[in-house]
Structures are given as structure tokens and as C-alpha cells.
N, C-alpha and C positions, 0 to 999 in steps of 0.2 A: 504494500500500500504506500501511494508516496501521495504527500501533499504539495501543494504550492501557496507559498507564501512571500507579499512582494516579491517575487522573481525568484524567490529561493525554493531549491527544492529539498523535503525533510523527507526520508523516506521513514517511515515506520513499519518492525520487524513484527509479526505473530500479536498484532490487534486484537486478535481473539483469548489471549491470554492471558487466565483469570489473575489478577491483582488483589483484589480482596476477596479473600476466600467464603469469607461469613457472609457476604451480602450480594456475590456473582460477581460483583463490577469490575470489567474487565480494562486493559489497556487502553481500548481504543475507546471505552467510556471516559475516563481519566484524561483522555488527548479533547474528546470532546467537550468535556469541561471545562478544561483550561482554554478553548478557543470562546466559549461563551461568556468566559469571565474577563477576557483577554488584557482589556484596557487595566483592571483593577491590578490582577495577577501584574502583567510586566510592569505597573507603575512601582512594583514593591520590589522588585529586583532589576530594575531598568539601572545600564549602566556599570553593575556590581560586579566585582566577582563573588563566586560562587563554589563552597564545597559541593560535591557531586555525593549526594547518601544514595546510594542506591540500592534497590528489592531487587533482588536477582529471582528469586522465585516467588514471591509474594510477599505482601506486607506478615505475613504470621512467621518470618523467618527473617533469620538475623540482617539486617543491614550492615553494607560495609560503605567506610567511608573513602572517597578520591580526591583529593586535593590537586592531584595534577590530570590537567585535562588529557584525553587520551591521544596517542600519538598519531593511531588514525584517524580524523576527523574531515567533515566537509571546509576547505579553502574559506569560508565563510565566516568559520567561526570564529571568534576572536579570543585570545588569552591572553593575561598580564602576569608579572612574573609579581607574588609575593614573596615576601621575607618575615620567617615567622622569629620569634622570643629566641627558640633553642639555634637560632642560626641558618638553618636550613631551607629553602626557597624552595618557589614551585608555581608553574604555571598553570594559572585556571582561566576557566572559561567564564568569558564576562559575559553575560543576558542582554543583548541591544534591544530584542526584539521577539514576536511571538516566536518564530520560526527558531532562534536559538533556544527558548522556552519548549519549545515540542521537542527539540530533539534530546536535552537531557532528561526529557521525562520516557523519550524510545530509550534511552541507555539504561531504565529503569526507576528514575528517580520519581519518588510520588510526593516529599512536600521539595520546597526551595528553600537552600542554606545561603542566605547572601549576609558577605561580610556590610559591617557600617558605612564603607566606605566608597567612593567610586574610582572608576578605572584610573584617572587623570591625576589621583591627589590618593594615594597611598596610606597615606600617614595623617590627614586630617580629617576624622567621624564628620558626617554630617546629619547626624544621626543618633542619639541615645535613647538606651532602649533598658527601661524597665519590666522584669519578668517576676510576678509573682508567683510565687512556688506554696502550694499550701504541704505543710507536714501531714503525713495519713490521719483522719478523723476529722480534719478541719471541712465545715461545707460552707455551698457555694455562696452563701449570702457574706459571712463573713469574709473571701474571696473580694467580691462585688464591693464591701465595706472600707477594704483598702484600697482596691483600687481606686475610690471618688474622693481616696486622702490623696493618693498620690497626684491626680487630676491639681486638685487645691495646692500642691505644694507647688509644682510646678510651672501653675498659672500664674499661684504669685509671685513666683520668678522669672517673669518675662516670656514663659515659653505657652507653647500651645502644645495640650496634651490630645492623643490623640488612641483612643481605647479599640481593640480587637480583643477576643478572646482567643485563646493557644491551639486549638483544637486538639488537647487532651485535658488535666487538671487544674490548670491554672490560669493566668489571665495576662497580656500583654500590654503595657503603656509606651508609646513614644512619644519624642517630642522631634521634631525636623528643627537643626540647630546649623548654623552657619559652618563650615569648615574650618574655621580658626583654629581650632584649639586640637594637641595631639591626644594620643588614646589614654594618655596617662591623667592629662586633666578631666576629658570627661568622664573618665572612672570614677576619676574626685568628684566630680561633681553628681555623678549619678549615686554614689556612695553618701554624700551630702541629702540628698533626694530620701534615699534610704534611712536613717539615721533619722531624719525629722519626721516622716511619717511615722516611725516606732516611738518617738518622744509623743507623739498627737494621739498617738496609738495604743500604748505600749500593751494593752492586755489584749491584742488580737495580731498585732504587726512585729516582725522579728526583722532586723537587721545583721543580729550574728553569724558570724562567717562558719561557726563549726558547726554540723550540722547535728549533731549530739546534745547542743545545747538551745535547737530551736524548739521553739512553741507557735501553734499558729500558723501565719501564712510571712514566710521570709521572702522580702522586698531584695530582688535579687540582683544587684549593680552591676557584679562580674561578670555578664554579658556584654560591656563593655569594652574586656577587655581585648587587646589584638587577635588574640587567635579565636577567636569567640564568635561559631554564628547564631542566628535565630532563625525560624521558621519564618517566611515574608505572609504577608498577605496575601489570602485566596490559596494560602495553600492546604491542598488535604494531607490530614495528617496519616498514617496508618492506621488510626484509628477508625477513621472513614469519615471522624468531623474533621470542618475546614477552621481555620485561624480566620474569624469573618471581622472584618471591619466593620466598626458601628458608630453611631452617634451616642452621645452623654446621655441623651433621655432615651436609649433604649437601654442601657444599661443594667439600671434598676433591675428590671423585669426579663434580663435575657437569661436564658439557659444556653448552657453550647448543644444541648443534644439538637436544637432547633438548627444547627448550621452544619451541613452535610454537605456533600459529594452530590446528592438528588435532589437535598432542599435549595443551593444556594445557584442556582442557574436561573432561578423563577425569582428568587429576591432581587439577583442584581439587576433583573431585566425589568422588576418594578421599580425599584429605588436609585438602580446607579453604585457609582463607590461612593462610600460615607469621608471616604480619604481623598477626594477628587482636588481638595486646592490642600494639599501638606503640602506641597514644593513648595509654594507661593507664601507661606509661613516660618520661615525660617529664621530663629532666636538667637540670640545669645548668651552665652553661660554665666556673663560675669554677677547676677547676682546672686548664681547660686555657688561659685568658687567663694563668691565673701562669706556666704552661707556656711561652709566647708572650712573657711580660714576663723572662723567665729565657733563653732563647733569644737577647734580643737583636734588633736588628737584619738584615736579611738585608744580604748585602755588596753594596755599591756596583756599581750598574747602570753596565754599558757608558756614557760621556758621550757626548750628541747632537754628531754632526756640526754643526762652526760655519755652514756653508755650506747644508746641509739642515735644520737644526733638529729633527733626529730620531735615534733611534739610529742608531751604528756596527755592527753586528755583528762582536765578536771572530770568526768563525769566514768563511773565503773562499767567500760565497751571489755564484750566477748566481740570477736571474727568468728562468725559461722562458716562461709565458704566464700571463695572465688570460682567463679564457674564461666563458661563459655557463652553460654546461654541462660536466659529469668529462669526458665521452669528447672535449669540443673541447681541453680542457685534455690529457690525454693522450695524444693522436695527436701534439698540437705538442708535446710532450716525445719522443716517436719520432724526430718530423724532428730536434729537438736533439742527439739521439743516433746518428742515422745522418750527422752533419756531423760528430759530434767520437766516434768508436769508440773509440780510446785510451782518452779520459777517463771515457765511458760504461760501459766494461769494468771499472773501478777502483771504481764506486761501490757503494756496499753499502747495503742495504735502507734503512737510518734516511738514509741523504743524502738522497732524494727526497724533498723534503716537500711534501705536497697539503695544502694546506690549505681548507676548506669557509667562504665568508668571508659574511658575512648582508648582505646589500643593503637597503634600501629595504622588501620585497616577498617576498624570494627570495632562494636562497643564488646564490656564483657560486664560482667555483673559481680559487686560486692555485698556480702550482706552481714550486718554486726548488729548483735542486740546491745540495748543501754538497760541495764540491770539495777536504775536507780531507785524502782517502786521494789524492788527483795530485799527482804530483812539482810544486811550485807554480811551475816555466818550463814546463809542458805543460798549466796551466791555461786552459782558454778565458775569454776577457771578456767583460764584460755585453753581447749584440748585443739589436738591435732585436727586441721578444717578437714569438715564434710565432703568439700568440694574441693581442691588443689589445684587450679588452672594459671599455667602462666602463660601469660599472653605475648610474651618475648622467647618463649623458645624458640619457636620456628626461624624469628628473626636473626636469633646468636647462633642457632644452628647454619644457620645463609648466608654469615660474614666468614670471610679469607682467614685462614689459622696466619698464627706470623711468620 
């Protein structure tokens, strides 16, 4: 199947082939979505580059991630060379347009990972992006709650906030901000951001960076930082909801299960993008770096273990498992549970923390309980994990002996 778009031609492989398994929707559903959404979609990654996540066999199966675009490509397509933290560079594919849009969605990609920044200006965001993350147990109204602090914080700082939800648990704020400033200040500043909705907040809003000692829904800045991307607007997530753009008064009363892959074709086509004039909005940070310089310091991090050279964690963390995959990581948390039932009886939703850790390639999964609600002589001790995955063998297996 090939398409044409402006003069370009996108060829799309095996259309027929199912993408989300729960609900049928196939490739070539997924390609027709994104042409009905098209204006909204490329307006959120026009420009960008772009990590390439992509479902090789469907969204129920691991994702792996590409940062450099592939070697074989259509003459068309365009890549810029970034430079990441650890040194290492890499050419990606920058989104001009629908047609570059279809086609990393044929290489299998089902949401879009576009960095803050655009092609022409590397090094200056124009762009900060708040991500609320709610810890397990928190619901969505409390969600909804922070987000319309964050709205207020940032309006009274000169910016224009601009709401979507994530299309999975949590909820996304931007603000369209001038290119001035490098990724280190907007982190400050979106960290600033952070920090005052928790002071507005504090019994629902976390700012804390460990995630052991969160409560709530943690306002999450370090999406700011350089190597950091976020899902754009219009994009479906694996989930099968979309990350939908909205307006402040739909806010209140939104749920995301209402924003789909099915539902969101017949929304845009009544309403339009609710993000149609961000470009034309674009702020400045400086009152909220005074914000940031007025704030202070955050307090003193936990000090690294002498003998590890890493943090301590204030809070009593077992390691259940490292695993390849969620479901190897959560079965081994079962068995950890059916050895220790006391203790596993005691914990409440936030002790569990899974966390999604990026590899090489591919995500892989961690999972540690926080042992804080067990009498601490009924506590279990770190045993040998469930799970043992290291996610760098293959790669030190690959490197040249000397």
C-alpha cells in the first residue's frame, strides 16, 4: 500500500496488521487516524526530532526504543544529529510533515516521542512540559486538582498553560516559552513550577524526586531534562487512549477513557485542536527563575552510602526483581508475597513501586517494596531477587575483548 502525500510517496508495509490486540485496531487504522487528526498531530511534533519507540509486534509486547534514525530511509526524510548528557550522538528523524508522520508510524511507532526542542536550535527548549504522575491509589479528580494549580502557577508567571491528558494515568501541562533559555534553566524553572504547587498543595501535590518518599500525584519537572521525551499531542498511546488536547473548562469534567483511537476522529472534526494558537503564545521564564532564585535551594539529599557510593534511602526499600518484561517483574513480586503474607497484607498501594527503567534499546522493569506500614522486627531482608535481568549483558557480551 503506498500513499501520496505532497509529492511524497510513504509506502506502508502489512496495513492489515493487528496493532492492538484487545480492541482489533489495526495499522492501517492507526495511519488513518493520524491523517484525520493530521493538522493537530504534526502541530505537536512539527519540526522536532524524535525518538522512534516502536511495537514490533503489537502494543501488548515490549517496545524498543531508536534514537538513530535508520540507515535505510526515503531521500526525504530529514535527521539532525543530537548530543546527548553521556557524550554520545545520534541522528534522528525530524517530523516536517504528515508524510514523515506516517512513515514512523509504518516503522511501527504508535505514540510520538518529540524532544522540547526544534531542529534549528538544539540547545534552547521552547517548550516546558509538566507531567503529573499520580503514585498507585491516587484518583483522577485529585489528578484534575493539581493540574488547575499548576495552570494558576504558571499563569501567574507570565506563561500560558496549556492542558492535555497522557493517555494513560496521569495528566500533561505545557507552556510554549521563547527559546532563550538552555535545558538547565528550564528544569529550574519547571522545578520552581513544581515546588510551588506542593507549597499550594502540599496534602495532595509531591514534588520529591525519590520516588519512595512520594504521596499523591508528583509534579514531575525532569521531563525537562535533555535526554527526556514526552508523548506529543494526538498521540495514541498503547493503551489505545490518545494524549487529547483540551481546553480549561473541559477539564473539570474530563475523563481520558472518553479520548480514544475511535473517539477522537469525530471530536477533532467537531471542535478542531484546542492547541491551535500555542505557537503564537510564546513566554518567558524570567519570572519564574526569580521564583526559583526566591525559593532557595531544595534540602539536602539523603548522603551516598560510604561503602556503595550511592544513595541511602531514608525510607526501609526491599528489591523484588529486575525482569525483562511487567508480567516477569510481577509474578516475582506474587512469589515475594506469598513467602512473606504478614508483610504483604500491610502494604498499601504507593509501597509497590514498579518502576519502567530504559535500557540500551528497550524498557525493562524494577520492582521494590517500601516496608514503612510493618512493625520494623516483622520486616523481611533484602533476599536474592525473584527476577535477575541485566539489561547490559548482551551489550558487554558485543564489545571487543582488549
Amino acid at each position: 500500500m503506498t500513499l501520496e502525500l505532497d509529492g511524497r510517496i510513504v509506502k506502508i508495509t502489512n496495513p492489515d496488521r493487528v496493532v492492538f490486540p484487545r480492541t482489533g485496531h489495526t495499522k492501517l487504522d492507526l495511519i488513518s487516524y493520524y491523517r484525520v487528526v493530521a493538522e493537530g498531530a504534526v502541530r505537536g511534533v512539527a519540526d522536532r526530532p524524535v525518538i522512534l519507540k516502536r511495537f514490533m509486534h503489537g502494543v501488548d509486547q515490549e517496545a524498543f526504543f531508536q534514537k538513530r534514525a535508520p540507515a535505510k530511509r526515503p531521500e526525504w526524510v530529514e535527521v539532525v544529529e543530537l548530543r546527548y548528557p553521556s557524550g554520545r550522538t545520534a541522528d534522528e528523524v525530524v517530523i516536517r510533515d504528515l508524510a514523515h508522520l506516517l512513515w514512523t508510524v509504518n516503522l511501527g511507532c504508535v505514540d510520538l516521542n518529540p524532544h522540547p526542542v526544534r531542529a534549528h536550535d538544539l540547545d534552547h527548549p521552547d517548550e516546558l512540559r509538566i507531567d503529573l504522575d499520580p503514585v498507585p491509589g491516587v484518583g483522577w479528580a485529585e489528578i484534575v486538582r493539581v493540574a488547575l494549580v499548576a495552570r494558576d502557577v504558571l499563569e501567574e508567571h507570565g506563561l500560558t498553560a496549556w492542558p492535555k491528558t497522557s493517555g494513560s494515568r496521569g495528566f500533561h501541562v505545557y507552556a510554549r516559552i521563547e527559546p532563550r533559555w538552555t535545558f538547565r534553566e528550564v528544569r529550574r524553572a519547571a522545578e520552581a513550577v513544581a515546588r510551588e504547587v506542593e507549597r499550594r498543595e502540599p496534602d495532595v501535590a509531591t514534588s520529591r524526586w525519590w520516588k519512595e518518599e512520594r504521596q499523591g500525584v508528583f509534579v514531575d519537572y525532569n521531563q525537562n531534562a535533555r535526554d527526556h521525551t514526552v508523548a506529543s499531542a494526538y498521540s495514541v498511546r498503547p493503551t489505545g487512549l490518545v494524549s487529547a488536547p483540551l481546553t480549561w473548562d473541559e477539564v473539570p469534567g474530563c475523563r481520558p477513557e472518553d479520548f480514544t483511537l475511535a473517539s477522537m476522529p469525530d471530536r477533532f472534526a467537531e471542535t478542531g485542536d484546542p492547541w491551535a494558537g500555542m505557537d503564537e503564545r510564546a513566554g518567558s521564564l524570567d519570572a519564574l527563575l526569580e521564583l526559583a532564585e526566591a525559593q532557595g535551594p531544595r534540602p539536602d539529599k539523603p548522603a551516598a552510602s560510604p561503602r556503595q557510593g550511592r544513595r541511602q534511602s531514608v525510607m526501609p526499600l526491599v528489591e523484588i526483581a529486575r525482569a525483562a518484561t511487567r508480567d516477569e517483574a510481577m509474578a516475582g513480586l506474587e512469589r515475594w508475597k506469598a513467602r512473606h503474607p504478614e508483610a504483604a497484607r500491610l502494604l498499601q498501594p504507593a509501597d509497590v513501586l514498579v518502576d519502567s527503567m530504559r535500557g540500551r534499546s528497550s524498557t525493562w522493569t524494577r520492582i521494590r517494596v517500601n516496608l514503612r506500614h510493618v512493625p520494623e522486627p516483622d520486616r523481611p531482608g533484602q533476599e536474592p531477587l525473584e527476577v535477575d535481568y541485566d539489561p547490559y549483558e548482551s551489550y558487554r557480551r558485543d564489545q571487543p575483548g582488549p
